[in-house]
N, C-alpha and C positions, 0 to 999 in steps of 0.2 A: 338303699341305693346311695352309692357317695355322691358329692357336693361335684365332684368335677364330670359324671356322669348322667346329674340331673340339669346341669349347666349347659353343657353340648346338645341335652333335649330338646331344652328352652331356645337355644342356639339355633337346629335345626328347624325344628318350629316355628319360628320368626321368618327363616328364609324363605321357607316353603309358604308362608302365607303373604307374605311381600310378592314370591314369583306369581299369584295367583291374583291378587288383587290386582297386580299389573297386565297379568296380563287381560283383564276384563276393564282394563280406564281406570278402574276404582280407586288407588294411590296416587294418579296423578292428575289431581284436577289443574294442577297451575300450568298443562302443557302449552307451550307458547301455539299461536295460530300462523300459522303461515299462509298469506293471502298474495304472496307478489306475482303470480306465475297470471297472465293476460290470458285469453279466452277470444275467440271468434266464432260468429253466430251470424247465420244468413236468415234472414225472414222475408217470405214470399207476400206477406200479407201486412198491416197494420197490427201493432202489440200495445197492448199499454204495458208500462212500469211502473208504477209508483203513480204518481198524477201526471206522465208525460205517457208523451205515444211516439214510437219508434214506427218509423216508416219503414217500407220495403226494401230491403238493400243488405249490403257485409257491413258488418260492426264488429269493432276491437273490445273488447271488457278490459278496465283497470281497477282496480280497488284502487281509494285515495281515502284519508284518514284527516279529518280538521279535530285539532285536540279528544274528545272523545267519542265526535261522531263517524259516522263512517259514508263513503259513495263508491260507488261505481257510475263509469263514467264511461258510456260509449259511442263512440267514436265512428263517425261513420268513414269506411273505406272506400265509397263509390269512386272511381275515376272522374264520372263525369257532371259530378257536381262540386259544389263547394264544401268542404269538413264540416259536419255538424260535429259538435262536441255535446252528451244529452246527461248533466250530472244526476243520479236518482239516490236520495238516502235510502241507506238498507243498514241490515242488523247481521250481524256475525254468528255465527250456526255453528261452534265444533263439531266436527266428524270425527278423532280420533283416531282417523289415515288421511294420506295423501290419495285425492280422487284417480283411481285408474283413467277415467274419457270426463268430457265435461258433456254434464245434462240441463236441462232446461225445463220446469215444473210448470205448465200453460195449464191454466182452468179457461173456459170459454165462461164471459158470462153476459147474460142478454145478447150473443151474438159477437161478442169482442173478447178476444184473447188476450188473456192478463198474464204476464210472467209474474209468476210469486214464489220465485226459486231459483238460481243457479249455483251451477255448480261446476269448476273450472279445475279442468284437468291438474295435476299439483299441486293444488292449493287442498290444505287439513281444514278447513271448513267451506260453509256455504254460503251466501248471501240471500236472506230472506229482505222481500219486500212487503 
């Protein structure tokens, strides 16, 4: 076999396993996260988050970032009260796409529903609590 026909092998070879790892996450673990995209979530009932408890009502979701911690911060919308503002730390979750709808992971426990998950429409990761 010549040099410039075992080269092109090598060549192809590389590509084909580059398109493959990529396309399975494998090659790119330094993919940046994108968390900017806000979230709204109506709860009928009391939740906990983190050590707070969100009351009944609409709430905005923001991720906010202090050097290398991270929150989400929700914001209550009610008209008829006054703005809570409710910051909760959470951890950054890749997912590796952008979320098609945003979801919400509630366990009940002893009778109280705990969010220990969301997940916001646009945004390439999740926020675990």
């Amino acid at each position: 076999m010549r040099k410039t026909t075992r080269f092109w092998l090598a060549v192809s070879a590389a590509v084909m396993l580059l398109c493959l790892f990529s396309a399975f996450g494998i090659a790119d673990d330094s993919q940046e996260m994108d968390v900017s995209k806000q979230g709204k979530w109506t709860f009928s009932t009391d939740h906990k988050v983190g050590d707070q408890t969100l009351k009944p009502g609409d709430y905005e979701v923001n991720h906010r970032a202090r050097g290398s911690d991270h929150f989400i911060h929700f914001t209550s919308v009610d008209k008829s009260s006054a703005e809570v503002v409710v910051p909760v730390q959470c951890k950054l979750e890749p997912s590796g796409r952008k979320m098609k709808e945003s979801r919400a992971l509630i366990v009940t426990e002893a009778g109280v529903k705990r969010i220990v998950n969301l997940k916001v429409r646009g945004n390439n990761a999740a926020f675990v609590f």
